[in-house]
N, C-alpha and C positions, 0 to 999 in steps of 0.2 A: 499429494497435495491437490487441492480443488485446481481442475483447468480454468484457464480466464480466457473467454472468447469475446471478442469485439468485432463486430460486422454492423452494418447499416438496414434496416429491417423499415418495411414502410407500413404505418399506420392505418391509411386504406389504398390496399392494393388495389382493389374494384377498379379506383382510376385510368390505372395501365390500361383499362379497355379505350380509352381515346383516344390511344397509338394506333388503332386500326386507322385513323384518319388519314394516317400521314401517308401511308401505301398509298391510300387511294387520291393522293394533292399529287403524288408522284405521277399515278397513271394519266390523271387529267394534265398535269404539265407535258406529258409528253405527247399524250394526242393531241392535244393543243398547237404543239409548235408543229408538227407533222403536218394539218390540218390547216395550218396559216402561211407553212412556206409558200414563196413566190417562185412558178418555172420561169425562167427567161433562153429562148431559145436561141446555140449558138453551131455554125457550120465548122467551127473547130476546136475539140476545148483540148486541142494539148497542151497549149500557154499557160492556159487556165491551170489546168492538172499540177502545174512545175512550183505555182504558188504558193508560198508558205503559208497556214495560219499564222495569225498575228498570236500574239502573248492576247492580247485581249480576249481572242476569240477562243482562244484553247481554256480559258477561265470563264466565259461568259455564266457559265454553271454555280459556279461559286456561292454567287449572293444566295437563289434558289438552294443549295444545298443548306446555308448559313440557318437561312430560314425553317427548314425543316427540322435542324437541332435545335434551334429555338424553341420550336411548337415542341420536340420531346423530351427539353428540359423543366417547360413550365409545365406539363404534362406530371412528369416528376415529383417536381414539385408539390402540385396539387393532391400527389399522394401518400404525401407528408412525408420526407425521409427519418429516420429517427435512429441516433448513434445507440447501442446495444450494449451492454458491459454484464455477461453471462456467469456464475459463477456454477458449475456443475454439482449437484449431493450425491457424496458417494459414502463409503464407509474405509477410516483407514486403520492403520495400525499404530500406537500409541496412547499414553496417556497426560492427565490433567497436570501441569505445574503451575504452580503459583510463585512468585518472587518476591521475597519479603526482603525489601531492602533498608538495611540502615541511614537515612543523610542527614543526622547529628554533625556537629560542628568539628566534635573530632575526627571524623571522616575526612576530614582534610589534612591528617599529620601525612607526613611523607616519609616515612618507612618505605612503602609503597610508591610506584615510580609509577606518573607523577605524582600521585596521592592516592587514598586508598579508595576512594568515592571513585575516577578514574580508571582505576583498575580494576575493581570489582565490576564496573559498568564494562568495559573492554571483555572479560573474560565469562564474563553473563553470555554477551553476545557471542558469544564464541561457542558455548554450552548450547545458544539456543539455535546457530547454524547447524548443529550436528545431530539435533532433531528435530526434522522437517514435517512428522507427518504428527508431533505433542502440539495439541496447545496449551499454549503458556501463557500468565498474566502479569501484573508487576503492580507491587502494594508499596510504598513507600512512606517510611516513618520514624519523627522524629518524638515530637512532644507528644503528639497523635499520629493517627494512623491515615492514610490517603490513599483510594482507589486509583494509580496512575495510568492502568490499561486492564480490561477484562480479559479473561480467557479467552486464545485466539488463535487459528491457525494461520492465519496473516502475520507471519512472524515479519514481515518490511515496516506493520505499519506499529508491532511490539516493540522493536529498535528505534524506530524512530520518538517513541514517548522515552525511551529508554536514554538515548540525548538528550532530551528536554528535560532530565532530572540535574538538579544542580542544589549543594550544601544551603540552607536557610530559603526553602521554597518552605517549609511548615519554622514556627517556632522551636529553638532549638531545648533537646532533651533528648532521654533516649525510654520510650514506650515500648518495651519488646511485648509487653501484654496484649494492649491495644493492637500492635503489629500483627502480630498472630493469630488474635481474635477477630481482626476483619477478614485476615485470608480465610479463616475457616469460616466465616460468615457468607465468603464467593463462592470456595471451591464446593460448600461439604451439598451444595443440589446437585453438584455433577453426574451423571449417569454413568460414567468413566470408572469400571474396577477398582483400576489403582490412581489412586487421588494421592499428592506431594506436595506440599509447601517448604523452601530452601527460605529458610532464613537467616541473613546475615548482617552482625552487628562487632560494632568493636567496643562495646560497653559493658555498663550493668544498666538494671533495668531499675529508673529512677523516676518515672513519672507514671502517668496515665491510671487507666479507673480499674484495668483489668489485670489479676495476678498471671503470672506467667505460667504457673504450674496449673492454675484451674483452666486458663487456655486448651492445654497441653492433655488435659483428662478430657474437655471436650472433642478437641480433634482425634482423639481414643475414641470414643465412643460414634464418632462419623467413622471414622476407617480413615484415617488421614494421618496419615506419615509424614513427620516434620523432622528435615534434614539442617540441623545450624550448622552454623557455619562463623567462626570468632576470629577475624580478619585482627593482626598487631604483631608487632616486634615482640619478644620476651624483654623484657625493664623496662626501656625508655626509647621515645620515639623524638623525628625533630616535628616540631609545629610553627607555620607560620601566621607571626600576628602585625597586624596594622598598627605603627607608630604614628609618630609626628615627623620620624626619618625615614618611611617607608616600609617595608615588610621587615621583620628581624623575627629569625627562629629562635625557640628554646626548644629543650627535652622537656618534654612531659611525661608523666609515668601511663604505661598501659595497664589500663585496666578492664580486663573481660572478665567476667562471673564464668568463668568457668563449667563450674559445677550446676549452675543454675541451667545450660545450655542444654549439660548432659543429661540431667534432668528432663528435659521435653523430649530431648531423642530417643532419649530413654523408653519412656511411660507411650510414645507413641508408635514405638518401633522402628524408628530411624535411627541417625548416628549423628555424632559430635565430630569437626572437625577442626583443626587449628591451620590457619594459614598467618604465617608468620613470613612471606614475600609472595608475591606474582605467581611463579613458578609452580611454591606449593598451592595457590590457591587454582591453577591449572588444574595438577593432578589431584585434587578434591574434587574437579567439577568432573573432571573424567571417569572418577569413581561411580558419582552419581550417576554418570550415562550410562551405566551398566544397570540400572532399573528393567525389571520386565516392562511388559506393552498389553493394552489390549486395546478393543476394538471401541471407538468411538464415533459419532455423525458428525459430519460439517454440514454447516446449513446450506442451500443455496440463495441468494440474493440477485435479483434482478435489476436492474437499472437504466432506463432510457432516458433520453433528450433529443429536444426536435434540432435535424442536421440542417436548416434551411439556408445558411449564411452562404457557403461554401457553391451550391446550386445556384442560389439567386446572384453570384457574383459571374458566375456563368453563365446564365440567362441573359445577362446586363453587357458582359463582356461580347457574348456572339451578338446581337442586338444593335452596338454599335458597332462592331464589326461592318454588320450588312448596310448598315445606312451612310457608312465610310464610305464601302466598295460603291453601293448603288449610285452617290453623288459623286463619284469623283472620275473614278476608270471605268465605270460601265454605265455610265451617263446616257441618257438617250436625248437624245435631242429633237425636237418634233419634227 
């Protein structure tokens, strides 16, 4: 997977040369005060000697030092700090998936625990933690088709579109033509050997502009292997509907095209699979992860923003600081 580096990088370094300053405010303070002490002569300084410095005097320093971080934070500053978000291009091993997911209105019967929209999103993710180095994308579709994340190795921020899918985000229907006909519109520029579209429905294909079988010769002829996937009980499932008394379930009959499924898997050199609970729809996905791998690029992307907030409350902090200490405990008085 791409490394992600975050470090603070400065916009123009050149600046830093104004640090030379500060060595030499030091060497002048010192010869300064070397140069301005007072002798006063005494015939016995062993009283003297037994004298403690004060707390004041062991700090007199302070404010001067206060000062000089000051002068090398606004120094800093002026070198523009800037937060860094690096993402590295390498080459790794895996290939192209696409997700072609069903969320028609049946997708909410509960065969499936909680539902089967629920489940199938749970155990997605689960398929797509266990290949870290595939990118994968997610097409979701009901009456039409919707691009809901592009092909990505950034699988945190594939899950998380993958939450944001929920039953009637498109007009309800089930488009398996459409559905499959956009994925092979994403996947088939891939440069990726082995290109895959998983698509899963628990329907037949009852709307949209594109047959399912002509889909299914197109992604034949890209090199695109379409694995379905027909998520339902065998007869009858429970479904819940909105009353005037609140939710109340009935059985509704399952109905998946079967044959229609096995058909694209067919013609394109994948497979049909039936998941009839969780469980089996587990060991379907496990199946799938027995795909070969080849080698594809992650891009790298760069990303800066100026860090100034952070320093300038620093600046501002030591600042008063100094002019606290200088009026108060190291007061001079004429």
């Amino acid at each position: 997977m791409p490394l992600l580096i975050l470090f603070i990088i400065l916009a123009r370094p050149w600046f830093l040369l104004l640090l030379v300053i500060v060595p030499l405010i030091i060497i002048w303070y010192i010869l300064k005060r070397n140069t301005s002490t007072t002798s006063i002569g005494y015939s016995d300084i062993s009283t003297i000697q037994k004298v403690r410095h004060s707390f004041r005097q062991r700090m007199m320093h302070v404010p001067f030092i206060l000062r000089m971080l000051l002068i090398s934070v606004l120094i800093f500053i002026i070198a523009q700090p800037q937060k860094s978000f690096d993402k590295n291009d390498y080459k790794v091993e895996g290939i192209d998936i696409l997700m072609a997911l069903d969320i028609s209105g049946s997708m909410l019967a509960e065969d499936f625990k909680p539902n089967r929209l629920e489940a199938s999103k749970e155990v997605a993710a689960q398929f797509i933690d266990g290949r870290p180095t595939d990118r994968v994308g997610l097409i979701i579709f009901s009456s039409e088709a919707f691009m809901q994340c592009p092909l990505t190795i950034d699988h945190k921020v594939l899950k998380s579109f993958f939450s944001e899918v929920k039953s009637g985000m498109i007009t309800d229907g089930t488009a398996i033509g459409d559905g499959l006909g956009l994925s092979i519109a994403h996947i088939k520029q891939s440069k990726a050997v082995s290109k895959v579209i998983i698509l899963l429905t628990d329907g037949i294909n009852n709307t949209g502009s594109l047959d399912p079988q002509t889909a299914a010769e197109i992604a034949k002829k890209f090199g695109i292997r379409v694995y379905t996937i027909g998520v339902g009980t065998m007869g009858k499932a429970p479904y819940p509907f909105q009353t005037s008394f609140g939710i109340q379930y009935q059985n509704i009959d399952v109905q998946i095209d079967e044959n229609l499924l096995k058909q694209v898997a067919e013609t394109t050199g994948g497979k049909y699979f039936r998941a009839t609970n969780k469980e089996k729809l587990e060991q379907i996905y496990n199946q799938i992860d027995k795909l070969e791998k080849s080698k594809i690029d992650v891009t790298k992307y760069n990303n800066r923003h100026d860090e100034y907030f952070i320093f300038t409350l620093v600046a501002i902090g030591l600042l008063l600081l100094e002019i606290l200490l200088r009026y108060t405990i190291f007061k001079k008085i004429p």
